[in-house]
TORDO-45070 format. One line per field, with one value per residue (C-alpha): residue number from 1; residue in one letter; z, x, y. Coordinates in steps of 0.2 Angstrom, whole numbers, plus 5000, padded with zeros to 4 digits. Layout:
nr <- (NUM,...)
rest <- (A,...)
c3 <- (Z,...)
c1 <- (X,...)
c2 <- (Y,...)
% end
This chain:
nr <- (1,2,3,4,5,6,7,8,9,10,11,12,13,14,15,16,17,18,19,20,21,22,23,24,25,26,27,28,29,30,31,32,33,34,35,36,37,38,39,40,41,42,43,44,45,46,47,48,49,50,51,52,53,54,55,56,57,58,59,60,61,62,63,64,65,66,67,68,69,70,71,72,73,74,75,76,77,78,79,80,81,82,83,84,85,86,87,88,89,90,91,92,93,94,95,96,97,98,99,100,101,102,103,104,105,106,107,108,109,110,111,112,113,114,115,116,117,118,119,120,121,122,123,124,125,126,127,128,129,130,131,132,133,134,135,136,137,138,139,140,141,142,143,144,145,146,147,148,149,150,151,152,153,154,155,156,157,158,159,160,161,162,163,164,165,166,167,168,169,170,171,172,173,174,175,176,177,178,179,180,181,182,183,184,185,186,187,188,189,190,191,192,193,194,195,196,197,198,199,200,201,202,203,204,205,206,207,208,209,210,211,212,213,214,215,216,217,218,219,220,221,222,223,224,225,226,227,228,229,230,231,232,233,234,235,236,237,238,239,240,241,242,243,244,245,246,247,248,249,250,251,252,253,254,255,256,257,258,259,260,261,262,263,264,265,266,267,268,269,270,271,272,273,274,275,276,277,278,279,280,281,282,283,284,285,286,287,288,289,290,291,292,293,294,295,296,297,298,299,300,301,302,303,304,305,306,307,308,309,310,311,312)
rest <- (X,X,X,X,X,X,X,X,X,X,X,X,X,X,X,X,X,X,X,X,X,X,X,X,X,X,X,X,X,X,X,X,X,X,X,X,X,X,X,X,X,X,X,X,X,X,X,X,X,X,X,X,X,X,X,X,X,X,X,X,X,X,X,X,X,X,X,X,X,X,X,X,X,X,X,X,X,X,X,X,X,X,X,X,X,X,X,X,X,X,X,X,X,X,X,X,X,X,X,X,X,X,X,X,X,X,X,X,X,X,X,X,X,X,X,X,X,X,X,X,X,X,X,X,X,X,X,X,X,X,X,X,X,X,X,X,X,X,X,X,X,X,X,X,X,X,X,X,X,X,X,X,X,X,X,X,X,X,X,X,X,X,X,X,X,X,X,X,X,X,X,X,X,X,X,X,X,X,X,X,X,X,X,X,X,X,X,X,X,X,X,X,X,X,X,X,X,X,X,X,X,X,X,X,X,X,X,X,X,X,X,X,X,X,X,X,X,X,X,X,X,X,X,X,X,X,X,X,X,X,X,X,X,X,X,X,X,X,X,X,X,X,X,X,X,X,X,X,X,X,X,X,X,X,X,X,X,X,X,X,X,X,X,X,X,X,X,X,X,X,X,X,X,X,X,X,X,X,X,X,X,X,X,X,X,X,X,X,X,X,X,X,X,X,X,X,X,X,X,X,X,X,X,X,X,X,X,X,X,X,X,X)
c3 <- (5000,4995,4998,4996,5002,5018,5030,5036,5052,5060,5043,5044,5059,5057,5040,5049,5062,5049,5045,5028,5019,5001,4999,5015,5016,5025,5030,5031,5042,5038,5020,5021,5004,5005,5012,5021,5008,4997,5007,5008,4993,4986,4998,4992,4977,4978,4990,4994,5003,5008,5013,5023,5023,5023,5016,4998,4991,5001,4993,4975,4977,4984,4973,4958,4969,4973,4955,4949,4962,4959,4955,4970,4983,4986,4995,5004,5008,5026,5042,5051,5064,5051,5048,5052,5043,5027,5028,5031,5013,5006,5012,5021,5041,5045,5040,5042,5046,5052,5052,5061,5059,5070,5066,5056,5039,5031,5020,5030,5042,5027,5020,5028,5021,5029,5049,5057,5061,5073,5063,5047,5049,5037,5042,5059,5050,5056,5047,5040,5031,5022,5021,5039,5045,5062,5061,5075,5069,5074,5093,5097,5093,5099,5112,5130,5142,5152,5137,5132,5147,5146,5129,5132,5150,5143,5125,5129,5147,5148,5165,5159,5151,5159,5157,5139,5136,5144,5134,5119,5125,5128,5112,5103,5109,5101,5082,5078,5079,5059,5058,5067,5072,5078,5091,5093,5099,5112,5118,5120,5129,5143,5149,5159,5154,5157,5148,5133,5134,5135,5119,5108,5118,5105,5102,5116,5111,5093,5097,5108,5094,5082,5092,5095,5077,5072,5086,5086,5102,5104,5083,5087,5101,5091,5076,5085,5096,5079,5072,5087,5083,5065,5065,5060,5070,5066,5062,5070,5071,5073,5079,5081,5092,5092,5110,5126,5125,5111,5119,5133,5124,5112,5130,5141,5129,5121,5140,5140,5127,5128,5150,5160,5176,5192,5182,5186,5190,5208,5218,5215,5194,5182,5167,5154,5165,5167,5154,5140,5133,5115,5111,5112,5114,5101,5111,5127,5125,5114,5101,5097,5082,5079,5083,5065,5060,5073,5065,5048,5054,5068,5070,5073,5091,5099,5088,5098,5089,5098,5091,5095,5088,5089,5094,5093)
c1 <- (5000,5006,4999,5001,4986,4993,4983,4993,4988,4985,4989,4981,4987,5006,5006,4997,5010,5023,5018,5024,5035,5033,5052,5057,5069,5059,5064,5052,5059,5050,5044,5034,5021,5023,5008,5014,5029,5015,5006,5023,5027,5011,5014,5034,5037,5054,5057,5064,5060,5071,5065,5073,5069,5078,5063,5067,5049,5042,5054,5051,5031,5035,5047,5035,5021,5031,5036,5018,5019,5036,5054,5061,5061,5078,5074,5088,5091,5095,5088,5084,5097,5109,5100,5113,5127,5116,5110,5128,5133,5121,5127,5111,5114,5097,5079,5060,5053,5056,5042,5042,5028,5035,5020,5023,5015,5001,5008,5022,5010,4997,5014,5015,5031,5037,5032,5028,5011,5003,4987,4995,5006,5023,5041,5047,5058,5050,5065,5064,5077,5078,5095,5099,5105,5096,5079,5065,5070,5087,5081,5070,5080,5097,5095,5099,5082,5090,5091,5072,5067,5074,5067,5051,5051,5059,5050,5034,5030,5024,5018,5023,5039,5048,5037,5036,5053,5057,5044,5052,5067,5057,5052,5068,5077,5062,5066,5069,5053,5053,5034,5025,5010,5023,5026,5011,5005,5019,5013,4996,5002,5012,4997,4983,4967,4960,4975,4969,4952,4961,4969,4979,4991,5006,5003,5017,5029,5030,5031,5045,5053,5050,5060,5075,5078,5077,5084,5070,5071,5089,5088,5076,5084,5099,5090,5076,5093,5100,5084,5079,5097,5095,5079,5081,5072,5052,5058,5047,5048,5032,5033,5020,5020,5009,5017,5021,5041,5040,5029,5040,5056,5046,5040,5055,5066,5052,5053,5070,5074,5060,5058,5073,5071,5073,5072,5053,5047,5048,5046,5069,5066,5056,5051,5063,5076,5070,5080,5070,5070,5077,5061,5042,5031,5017,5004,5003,4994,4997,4985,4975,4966,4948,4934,4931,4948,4949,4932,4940,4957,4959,4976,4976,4970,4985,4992,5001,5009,5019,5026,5041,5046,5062,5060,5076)
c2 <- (5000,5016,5034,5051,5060,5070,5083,5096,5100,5116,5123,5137,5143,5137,5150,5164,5162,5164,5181,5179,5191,5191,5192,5185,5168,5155,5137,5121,5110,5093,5096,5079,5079,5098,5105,5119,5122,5125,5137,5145,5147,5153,5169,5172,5182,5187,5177,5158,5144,5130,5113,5100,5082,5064,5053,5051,5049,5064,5074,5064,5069,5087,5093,5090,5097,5115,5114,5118,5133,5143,5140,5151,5135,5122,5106,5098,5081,5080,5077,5095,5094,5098,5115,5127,5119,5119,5133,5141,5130,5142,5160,5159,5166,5173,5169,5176,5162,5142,5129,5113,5100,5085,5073,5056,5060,5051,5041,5034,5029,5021,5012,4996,4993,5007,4999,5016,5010,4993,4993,4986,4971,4976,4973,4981,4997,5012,5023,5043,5042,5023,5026,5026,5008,5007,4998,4995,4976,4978,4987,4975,4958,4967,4979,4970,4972,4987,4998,4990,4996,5013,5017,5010,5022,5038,5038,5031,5035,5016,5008,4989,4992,4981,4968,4970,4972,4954,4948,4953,4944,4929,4928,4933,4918,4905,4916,4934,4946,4953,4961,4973,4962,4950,4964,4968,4952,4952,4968,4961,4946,4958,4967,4965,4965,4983,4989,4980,4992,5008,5015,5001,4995,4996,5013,5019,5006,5011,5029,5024,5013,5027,5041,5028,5025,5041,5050,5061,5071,5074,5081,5090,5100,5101,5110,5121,5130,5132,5137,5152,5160,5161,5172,5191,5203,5200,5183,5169,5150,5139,5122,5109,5094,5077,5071,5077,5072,5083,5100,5099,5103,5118,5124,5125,5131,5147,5149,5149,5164,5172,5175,5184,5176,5188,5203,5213,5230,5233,5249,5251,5254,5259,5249,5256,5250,5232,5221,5214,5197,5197,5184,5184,5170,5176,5165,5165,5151,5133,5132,5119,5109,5116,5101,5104,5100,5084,5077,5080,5070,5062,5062,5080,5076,5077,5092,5107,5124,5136,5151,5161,5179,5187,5205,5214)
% end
């Protein structure tokens, strides 16, 4: 099965909170099947926009779909954490605008070749980038049952890790686990029953398979430090989250640049004399998916967009 029908969620809202120059330099951190390049790029005239990437057949699709837009975009072939150093290739040192959709597109989920989802049984991959050599198959018939049980803990917040994890062992030593209903039926066998009612009970450990073999989260700070000290003034970078590992990081570090801690009007100064933050969080508070937007694609559910400005 293969697809390319994608939803971009909270589209809307992440190019709004772009504030789009029509000859800015914008960055689309995770092009996927293009649907917010293409927003992009519909608003630059004299602009550019470069996208980043490491899954070969979204870039294929994309390319031809920005194509049919404009010519003023570059899409580059490589994971986002390298943002800064191919930016830099380019002469580029500061941009208007960077957008971040951390969410699994469509079609890697609908492939089952591609193993990113437990409803379709396909083998246990679960790569971005095909290219990279660490698969969920390798994880989960290699790891040793303390680095199981870490992964499992850290990346998917699950209660029963360790009694999956030495399931997994268990059955690793009868013949190597190869397919993702393989492992999904070893989930099912390490919990109890009103566990099994609850959401699917794989859901947590492929997430936390996911996030290990692409190094998701550790990327992901990488590039979004790079990414808040490339904006120019006015500048703004909009991120959007699916899982809590993730909103935590956007959070702390938006709070990070854009709070100065101990510094507050008190009856000693006056407000031109209290230091300023060289950031804005543009909403105070996250936004969310509309009901309307959930009904239409559920997966939007667990959707979060943040949006930081630079101000001086």
């Amino acid at each position: 099965m293969k697809s390319n029908e994608h939803f971009s969620v909270l589209l809307n809202e992440a190019i709004d909170g772009l504030s789009i120059k029509e000859n800015g330099i914008y960055v689309d951190a995770t092009l996927g099947r293009g649907g917010h390049s293409s927003k992009i790029l519909e608003k630059l005239k004299s602009g550019k926009l470069y996208c980043f990437d490491q899954d070969i057949e979204a870039i294929d699709y994309s390319k031809s779909r920005l194509g049919q837009i404009r010519e003023n975009f570059e899409i580059i072939y490589s994971n986002f954490k390298f943002l800064k150093d191919e930016l830099l290739k380019r002469n580029i040192s500061s941009v208007d605008g960077i957008l971040f959709d951390l969410g699994v597109s469509s079609p890697q989920f609908d492939e089952d070749y591609r193993g990113f989802s437990y409803r379709y049984d396909g083998p246990l991959d679960m790569r971005m980038d095909l290219n990279n050599s660490l698969t969920a198959k390798y994880i989960v018939n290699n790891y040793s049952l303390n680095d199981l049980v870490k992964i499992f803990k850290e990346y998917g917040e699950i209660k029963y890790a360790y009694q999956i994890a030495k399931n997994i062992i268990k059955e690793r030593e009868k013949s190597e686990i190869e397919t993702t209903f393989q492992l999904v039926d070893i989930i099912k066998s390490s919990l109890p029953k009103k566990e099994l009612l609850k959401k699917h009970p794989a859901k947590q450990v492929f997430q936390a398979l996911r996030i290990e073999v692409n190094d998701e989260l550790n990327c992901l700070k990488i590039a979004l430090g790079d990414a808040i000290r490339f904006l120019n003034i006015d500048g703004r970078l909009v991120v959007i989250t699916f899982h809590s590992l993730e909103d935590r990081i956007v959070k702390n570090l938006f709070k990070k640049y854009s709070v100065v801690i101990g510094d507050r009007i008190n009856d000693y100064r006056l407000p031109s004399e209290i230091k300023k933050a060289n950031y804005e969080l543009v909403n105070k508070k996250v936004i969310l998916p509309s009901k309307e937007e959930i009904e239409l694609n559920h997966r939007s559910k667990s959707a979060k967009l943040r949006i930081l400005k630079r101000i001086k």
